[in-house]
DRENTI-784274 format. One record per residue (C-alpha): residue number from 1; x negated, y negated, z. Coordinates in nm, 4 decimals. Layout:
BEGIN
pos = NUM	c1 = X	c2 = Y	c3 = Z
...
END
This chain:
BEGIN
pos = 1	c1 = -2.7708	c2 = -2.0056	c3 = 1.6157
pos = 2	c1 = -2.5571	c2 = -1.9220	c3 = 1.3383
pos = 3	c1 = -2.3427	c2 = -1.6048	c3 = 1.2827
pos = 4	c1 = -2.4465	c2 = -1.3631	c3 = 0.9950
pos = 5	c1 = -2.1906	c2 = -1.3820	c3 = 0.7756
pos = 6	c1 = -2.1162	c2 = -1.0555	c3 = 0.5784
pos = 7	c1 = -1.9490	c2 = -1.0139	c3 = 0.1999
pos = 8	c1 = -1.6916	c2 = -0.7492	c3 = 0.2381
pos = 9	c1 = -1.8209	c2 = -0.5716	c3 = 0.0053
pos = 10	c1 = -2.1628	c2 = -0.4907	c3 = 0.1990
pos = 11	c1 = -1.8993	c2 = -0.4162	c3 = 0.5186
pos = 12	c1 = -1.7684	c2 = -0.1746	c3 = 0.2662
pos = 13	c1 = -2.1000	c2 = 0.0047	c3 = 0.1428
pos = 14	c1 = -2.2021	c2 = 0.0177	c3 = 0.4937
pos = 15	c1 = -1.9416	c2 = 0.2278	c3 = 0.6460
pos = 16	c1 = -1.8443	c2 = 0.4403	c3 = 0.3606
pos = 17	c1 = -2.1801	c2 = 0.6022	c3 = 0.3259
pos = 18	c1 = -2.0516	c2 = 0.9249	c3 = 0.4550
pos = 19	c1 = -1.8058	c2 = 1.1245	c3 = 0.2236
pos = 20	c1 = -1.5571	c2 = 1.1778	c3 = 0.4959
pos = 21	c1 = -1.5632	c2 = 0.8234	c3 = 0.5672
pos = 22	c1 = -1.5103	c2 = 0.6946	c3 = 0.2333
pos = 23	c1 = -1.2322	c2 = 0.9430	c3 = 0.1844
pos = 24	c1 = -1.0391	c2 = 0.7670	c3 = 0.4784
pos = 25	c1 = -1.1294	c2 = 0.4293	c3 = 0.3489
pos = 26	c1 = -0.9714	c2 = 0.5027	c3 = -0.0201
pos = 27	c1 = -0.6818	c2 = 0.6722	c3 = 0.1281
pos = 28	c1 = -0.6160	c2 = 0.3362	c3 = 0.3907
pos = 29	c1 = -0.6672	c2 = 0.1452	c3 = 0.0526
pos = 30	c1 = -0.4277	c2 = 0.2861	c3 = -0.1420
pos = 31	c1 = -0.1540	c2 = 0.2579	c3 = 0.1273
pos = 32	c1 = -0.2179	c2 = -0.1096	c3 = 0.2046
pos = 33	c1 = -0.2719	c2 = -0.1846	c3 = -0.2094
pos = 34	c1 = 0.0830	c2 = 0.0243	c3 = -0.2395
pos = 35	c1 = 0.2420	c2 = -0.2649	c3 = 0.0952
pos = 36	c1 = 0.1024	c2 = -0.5385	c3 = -0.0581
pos = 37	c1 = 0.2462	c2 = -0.4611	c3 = -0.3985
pos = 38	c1 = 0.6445	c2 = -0.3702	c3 = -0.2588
pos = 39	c1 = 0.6027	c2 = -0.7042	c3 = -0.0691
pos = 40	c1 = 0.5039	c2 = -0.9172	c3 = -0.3281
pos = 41	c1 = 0.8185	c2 = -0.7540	c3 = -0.5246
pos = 42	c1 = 1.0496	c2 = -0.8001	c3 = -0.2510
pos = 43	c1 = 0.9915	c2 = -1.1922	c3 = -0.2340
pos = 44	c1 = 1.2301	c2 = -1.2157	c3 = -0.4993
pos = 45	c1 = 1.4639	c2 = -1.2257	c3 = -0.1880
pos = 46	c1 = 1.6144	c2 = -0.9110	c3 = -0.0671
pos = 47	c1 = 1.5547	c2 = -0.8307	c3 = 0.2490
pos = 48	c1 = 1.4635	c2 = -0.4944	c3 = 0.3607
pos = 49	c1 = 1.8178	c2 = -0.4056	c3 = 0.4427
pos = 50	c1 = 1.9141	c2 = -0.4614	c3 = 0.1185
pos = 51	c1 = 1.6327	c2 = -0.3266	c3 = -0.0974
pos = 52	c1 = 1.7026	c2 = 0.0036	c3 = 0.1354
pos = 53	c1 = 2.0227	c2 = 0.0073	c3 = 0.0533
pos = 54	c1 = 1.9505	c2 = -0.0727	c3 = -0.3770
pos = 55	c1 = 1.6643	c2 = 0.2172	c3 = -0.3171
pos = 56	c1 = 1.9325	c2 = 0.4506	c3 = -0.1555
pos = 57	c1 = 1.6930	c2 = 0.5084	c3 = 0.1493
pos = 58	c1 = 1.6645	c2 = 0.4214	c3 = 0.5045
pos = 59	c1 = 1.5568	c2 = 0.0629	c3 = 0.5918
pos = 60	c1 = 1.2523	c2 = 0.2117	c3 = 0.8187
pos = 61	c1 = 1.1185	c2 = 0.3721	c3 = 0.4802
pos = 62	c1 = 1.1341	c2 = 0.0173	c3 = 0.3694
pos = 63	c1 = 0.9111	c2 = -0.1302	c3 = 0.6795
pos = 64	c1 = 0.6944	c2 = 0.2032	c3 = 0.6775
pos = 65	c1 = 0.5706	c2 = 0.1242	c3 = 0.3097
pos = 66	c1 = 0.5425	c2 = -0.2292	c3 = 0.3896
pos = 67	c1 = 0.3398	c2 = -0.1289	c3 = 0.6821
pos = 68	c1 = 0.1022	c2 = 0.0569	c3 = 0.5029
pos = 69	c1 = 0.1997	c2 = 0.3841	c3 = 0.6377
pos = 70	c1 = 0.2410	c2 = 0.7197	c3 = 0.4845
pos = 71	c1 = 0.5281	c2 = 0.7663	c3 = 0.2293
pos = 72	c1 = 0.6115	c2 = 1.0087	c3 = -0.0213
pos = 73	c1 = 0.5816	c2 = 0.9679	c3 = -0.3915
pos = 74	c1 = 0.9409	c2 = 0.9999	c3 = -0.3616
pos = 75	c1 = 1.0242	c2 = 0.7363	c3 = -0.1715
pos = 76	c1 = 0.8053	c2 = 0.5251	c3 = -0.3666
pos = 77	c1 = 1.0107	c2 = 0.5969	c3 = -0.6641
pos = 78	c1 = 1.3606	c2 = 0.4647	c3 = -0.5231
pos = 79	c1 = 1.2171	c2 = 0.1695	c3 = -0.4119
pos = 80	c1 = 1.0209	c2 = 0.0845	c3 = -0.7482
pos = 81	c1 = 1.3622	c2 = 0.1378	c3 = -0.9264
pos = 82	c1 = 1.5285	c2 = -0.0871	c3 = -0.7470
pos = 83	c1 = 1.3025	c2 = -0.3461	c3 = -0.7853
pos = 84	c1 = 1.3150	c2 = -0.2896	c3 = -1.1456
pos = 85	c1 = 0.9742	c2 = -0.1620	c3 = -1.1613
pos = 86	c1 = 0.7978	c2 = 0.1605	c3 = -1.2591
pos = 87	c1 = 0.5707	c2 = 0.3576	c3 = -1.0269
pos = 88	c1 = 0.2647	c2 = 0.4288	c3 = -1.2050
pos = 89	c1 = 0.0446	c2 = 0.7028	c3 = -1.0039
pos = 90	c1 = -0.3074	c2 = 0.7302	c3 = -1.1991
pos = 91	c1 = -0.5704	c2 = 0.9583	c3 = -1.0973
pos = 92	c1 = -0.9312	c2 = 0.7572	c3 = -1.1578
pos = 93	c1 = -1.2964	c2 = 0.8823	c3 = -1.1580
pos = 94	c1 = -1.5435	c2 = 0.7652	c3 = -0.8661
END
């Protein structure tokens, strides 16, 4: 017998049905949209050490946002700059 095979997207319909749940789903998708982002910028070749030191942070806020872990806007910011990028924060309807 076969395995069902799912589309993410039902996965995603599924287990977001609930408010609360959806709200922690968006949230977890922002962070790991925001890491995937910094990483692809990064290839350029610096390596965190570096970039943390062009950002003017510390090199575990570097690895945190890469992680897909909580941040501040702040952070954010320095590390966009010295990537020669812009943070762009938009609020978006449902």
């Amino acid at each position: 017998m076969t395995p069902k095979t799912l589309k993410i997207e039902d996965l995603i319909a599924k287990y977001t049905v609930h408010p609360e749940a959806k709200a922690q789903f968006d949230q977890g998708k922002v962070r790991l949209m925001t890491a995937y982002q910094f990483m692809k910028a990064r290839e350029a070749g610096l390596s965190q050490r570096d970039l943390a030191t062009a950002a003017g942070v510390p090199e575990r806020e570097i690895a945190r946002v890469e992680l897909g872990e909580r941040t501040s806007l702040d952070i954010l910011s320095k590390i966009a700059v010295a990537l020669g990028k812009t943070l762009d924060v938009t609020l978006v309807d449902d």
